[in-house]
N, C-alpha and C positions, 0 to 999 in steps of 0.2 A: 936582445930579443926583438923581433920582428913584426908587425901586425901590418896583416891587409884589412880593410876597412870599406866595404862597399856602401855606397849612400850615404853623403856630404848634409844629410838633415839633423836634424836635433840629437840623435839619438849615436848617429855615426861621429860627429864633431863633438861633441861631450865625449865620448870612448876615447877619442884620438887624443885630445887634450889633457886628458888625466893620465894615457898611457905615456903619451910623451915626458909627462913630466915625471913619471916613474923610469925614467931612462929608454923606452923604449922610440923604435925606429918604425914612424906609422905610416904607410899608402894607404890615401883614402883615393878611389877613387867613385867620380861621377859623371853616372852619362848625360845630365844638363849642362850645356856650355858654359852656367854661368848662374851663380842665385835665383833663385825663386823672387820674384818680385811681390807675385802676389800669395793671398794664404788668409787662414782664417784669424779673427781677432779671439783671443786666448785670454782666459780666467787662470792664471798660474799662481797654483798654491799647491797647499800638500806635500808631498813627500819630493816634489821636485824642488821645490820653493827648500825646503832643507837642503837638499844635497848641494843645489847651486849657491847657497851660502856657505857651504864647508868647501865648494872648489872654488870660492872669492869671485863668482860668477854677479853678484847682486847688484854691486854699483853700475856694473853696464847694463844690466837690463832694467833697473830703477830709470835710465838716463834715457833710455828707448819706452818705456811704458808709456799708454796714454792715459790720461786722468777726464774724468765723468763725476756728474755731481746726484744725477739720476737716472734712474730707473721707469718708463713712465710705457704702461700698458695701454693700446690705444684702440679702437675699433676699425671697421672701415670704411667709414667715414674721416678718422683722421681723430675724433673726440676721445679726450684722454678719459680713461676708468677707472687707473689705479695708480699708485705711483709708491716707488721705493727709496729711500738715499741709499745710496752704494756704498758710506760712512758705515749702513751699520752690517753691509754684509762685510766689509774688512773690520770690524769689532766681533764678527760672529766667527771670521780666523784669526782673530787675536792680531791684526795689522798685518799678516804675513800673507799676504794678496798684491799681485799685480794684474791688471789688463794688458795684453802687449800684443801687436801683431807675430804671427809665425814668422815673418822673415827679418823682423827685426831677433827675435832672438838667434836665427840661425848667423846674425851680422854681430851678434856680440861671441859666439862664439866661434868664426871665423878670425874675428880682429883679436879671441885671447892663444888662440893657437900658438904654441910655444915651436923652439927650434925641435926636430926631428919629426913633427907632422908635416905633411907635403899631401894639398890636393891635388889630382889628375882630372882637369874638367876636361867635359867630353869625352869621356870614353866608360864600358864598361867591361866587364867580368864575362869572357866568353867560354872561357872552357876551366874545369877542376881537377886539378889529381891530387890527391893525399896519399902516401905511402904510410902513414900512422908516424911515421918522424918530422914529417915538412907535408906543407901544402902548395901546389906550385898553380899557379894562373895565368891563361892567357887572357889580355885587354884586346879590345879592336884597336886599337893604337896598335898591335904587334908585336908590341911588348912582352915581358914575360917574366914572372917577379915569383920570386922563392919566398917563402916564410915558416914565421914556426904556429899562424893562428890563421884564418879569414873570419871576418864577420861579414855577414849579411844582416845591414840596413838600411837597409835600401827599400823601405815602405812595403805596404800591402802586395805590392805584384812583384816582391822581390822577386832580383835574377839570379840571386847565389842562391833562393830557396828552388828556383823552378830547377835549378840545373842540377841541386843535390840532392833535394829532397820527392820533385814531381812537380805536376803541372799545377798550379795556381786553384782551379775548383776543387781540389781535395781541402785545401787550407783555408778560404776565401767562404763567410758565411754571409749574406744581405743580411739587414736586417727590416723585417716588416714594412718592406718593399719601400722605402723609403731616398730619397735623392738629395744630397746635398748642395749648393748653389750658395758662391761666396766671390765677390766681386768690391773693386776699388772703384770709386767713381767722381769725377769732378763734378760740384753743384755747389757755389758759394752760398745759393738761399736757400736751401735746405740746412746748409752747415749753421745758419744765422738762423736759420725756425727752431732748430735744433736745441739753441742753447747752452750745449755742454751736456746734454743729456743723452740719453738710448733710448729711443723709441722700439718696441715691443708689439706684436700685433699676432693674437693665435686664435686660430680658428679651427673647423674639422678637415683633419688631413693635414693643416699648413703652419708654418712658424716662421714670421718675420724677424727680423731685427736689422735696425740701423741705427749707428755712433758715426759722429764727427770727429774727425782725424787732424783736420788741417785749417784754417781759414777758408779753404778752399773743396777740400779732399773728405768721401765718406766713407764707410766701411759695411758693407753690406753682408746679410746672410739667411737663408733661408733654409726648412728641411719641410721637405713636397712627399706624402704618401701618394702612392700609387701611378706618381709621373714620370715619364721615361726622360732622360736627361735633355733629350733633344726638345723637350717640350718645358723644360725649367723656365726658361726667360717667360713663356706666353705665363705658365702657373702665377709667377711672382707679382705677375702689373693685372694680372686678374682678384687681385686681395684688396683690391681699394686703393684709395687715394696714396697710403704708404707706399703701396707695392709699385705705383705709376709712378709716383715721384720717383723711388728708389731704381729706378733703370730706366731713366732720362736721359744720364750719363757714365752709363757703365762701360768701364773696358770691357776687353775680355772676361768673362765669369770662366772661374773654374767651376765645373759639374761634376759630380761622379755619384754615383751610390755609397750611401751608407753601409759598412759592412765591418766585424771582425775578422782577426785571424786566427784560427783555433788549429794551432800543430800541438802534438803529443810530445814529440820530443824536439826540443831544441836547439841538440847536441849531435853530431856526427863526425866520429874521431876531430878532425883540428876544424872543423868550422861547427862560428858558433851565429844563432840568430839575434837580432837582438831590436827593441824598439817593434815599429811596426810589421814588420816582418813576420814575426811572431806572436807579436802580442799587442796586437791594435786592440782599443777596447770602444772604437769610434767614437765619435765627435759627441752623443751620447750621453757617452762616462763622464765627458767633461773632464778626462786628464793627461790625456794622450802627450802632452808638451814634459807635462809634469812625470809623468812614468815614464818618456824617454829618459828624460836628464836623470831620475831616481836610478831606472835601471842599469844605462851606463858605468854609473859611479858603483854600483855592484858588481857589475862583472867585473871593472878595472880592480876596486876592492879584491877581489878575490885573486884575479893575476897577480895583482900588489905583490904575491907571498910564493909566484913562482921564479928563481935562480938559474933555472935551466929548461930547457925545450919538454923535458918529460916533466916536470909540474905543472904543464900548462893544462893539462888532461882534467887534473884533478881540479884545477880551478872554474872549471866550465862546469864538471861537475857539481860543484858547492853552488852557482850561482842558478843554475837551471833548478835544481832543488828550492833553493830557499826562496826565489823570484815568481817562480810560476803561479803558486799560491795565492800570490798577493793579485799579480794580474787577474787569477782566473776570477779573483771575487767583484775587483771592479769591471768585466767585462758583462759578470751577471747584474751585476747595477743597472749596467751599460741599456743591455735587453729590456729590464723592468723601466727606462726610464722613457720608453719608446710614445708611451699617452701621453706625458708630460712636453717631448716635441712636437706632438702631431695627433691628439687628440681622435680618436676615432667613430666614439658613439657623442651623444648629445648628452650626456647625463657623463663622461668623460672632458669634456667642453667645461661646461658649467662647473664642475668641480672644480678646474682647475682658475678659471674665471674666478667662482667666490674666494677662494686662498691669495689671489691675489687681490681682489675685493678689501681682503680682512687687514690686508698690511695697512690700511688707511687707521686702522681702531689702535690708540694709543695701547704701547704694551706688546701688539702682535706684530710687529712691521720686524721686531729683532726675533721673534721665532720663525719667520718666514723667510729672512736673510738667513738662520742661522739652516733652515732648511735645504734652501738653493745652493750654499754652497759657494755658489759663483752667479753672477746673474745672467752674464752673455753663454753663457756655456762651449760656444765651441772651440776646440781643441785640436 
């Protein structure tokens, strides 16, 4: 059996790696020459944190994780308000919590990739045909590869959705005008102010956060209402003394808008979507890492139980069924959690100020881990 695999990210490289090792023969390809360097710092648990201990995924990303001792809410002035141990939001998921950058997880699932997965960097997916028995593609490489499956994962603006499905605004929802801004940055004395800790800093419209990576190295991220991407950087150093610090020494920032992907159907005869393609549930939901890796291991699951080219049908069917559910609830999360990034009224503000207020009162500091879920939230 044969799989094309478009989009070398979380969601494409978990597929390939469990398909491979069910026998099959995986093409992934990707139109980046080469890993993502940079990405957001991830709260990985839930249902990903499962599946990637049943695919023996844990020891590499335990060994990539980064470790934080707090949590600490700050003004902008820089004066700390509140503060949390991150002890007790991993007691609030029973230990089964890591912090990890996005491309550290895509480098532990690159280095588990077994024989009969093969990446194609640089290049993508240009043209589709499906007869209803084989799917055939051509890459801009020139290339031209038969098979019995394609997936598209290839992220939000997938190219295997635009080409089979339609153009990207049918599928592609903003949400509440919102802009994401996440950036690596060298600052040794920030990293030593720091302490091992996250600084934290929200206000109306805006959400800070910075963690310390390296002796050296920080980890930035912010979500901007109502800012157009090209105005993120001025947004971020206008939040105070955090925000100036915190892009002193910024590389490159990725920007983009916060957004889901809401397709109806999934499935179209041998391609299938999968990850953010179809089911981003944004940075948000706070699981986007974690529902990649879950859902992968479901579709593979499902192929798991096809022998021949026509059971493949019926397994895309099983997983688009029983997966979409689960997406579409954490995507509505996702929408509801939109005041808690980026606060909109004053009386939205405050509320979510005194909650973190309260974690200081012995007793509530573990209902309010057990609330968050994750503390860095993005995904």
């Amino acid at each position: 059996m044969h799989a094309i695999v478009s989009g070398a990210g979380v969601a494409g490289l978990t597929l390939a790696g469990r398909l491979a090792l069910d026998g099959w023969t995986v093409d992934v390809v990707e139109r980046a020459p080469a890993p993502r360097a940079s990405g957001y710092l991830i709260d990985f648990y839930g249902p990903g944190y499962d599946a990637a201990e049943r695919l023996g995924l844990l020891p590499a990303l335990r060994e990539r994780a980064e470790s934080f001792d707090e949590l600490r809410i700050v003004d902008g002035s820089g004066r700390v308000r509140a503060k949390l141990a991150i002890a007790l939001v991993e007691q609030a998921v029973q230990g089964r919590y890591l912090s990890i950058l996005r491309p550290q997880i895509v480098d532990a699932l690159l280095a588990a990739l077994p024989q009969g997965a093969t990446v194609h960097w640089g290049t993508q997916v240009e043209t589709v045909f499906d007869d209803g028995g084989q799917v055939s593609v051509l890459l801009s490489s020139g290339e031209r590869l038969e098979a019995d499956l394609l997936v598209g994962a290839d992220g939000v603006g997938s190219r295997v959705r635009q080409l089979v499905w339609g153009p990207p605004e049918q599928f592609v929802r903003p949400i509440a005008g919102l802009t994401a801004v996440a950036w690596i940055g060298d600052d040794a004395e920030l990293v030593a102010d720091l302490e091992g800790r996250v600084a934290m800093q929200v206000e109306l419209d805006r959400q800070l956060m910075i963690a310390p990576l390296s002796a050296t190295e920080v980890t930035g991220f912010a979500v901007l209402r109502g800012v157009e991407p090209s105005a993120g950087r001025a947004a971020v150093a206008g939040m105070g003394v955090l925000g100036r610090r915190a892009l002193r020494s910024v590389r490159e920032p990725y920007i983009d808008a916060v957004a889901q992907t809401i397709v109806p159907q999934w499935v179209r005869g041998r391609t299938v979507l999968l990850g953010d393609a179809c089911a981003a549930v944004s940075l948000l939901a706070g699981q986007g890492a974690s529902l990649a890796i879950a859902g992968a291991e479901r579709l593979a699951e499902e192929l798991s139980f096809a022998r021949h080219p026509s059971d493949v049908v019926a397994g895309l069917a099983a997983y688009e069924r029983d997966w979409q559910p689960i997406v579409e609830r954490e995507q509505a999360r996702g929408r509801r959690n939109a005041t808690a990034f980026a606060p909109h009224t004053r009386i939205e503000l405050e509320a979510q100020r005194a909650v973190w207020r309260a974690a200081a009162v012995p007793g509530v500091a573990a209902l309010v881990a057990r609330a968050a879920g994750g503390v860095t939230k993005p995904v």
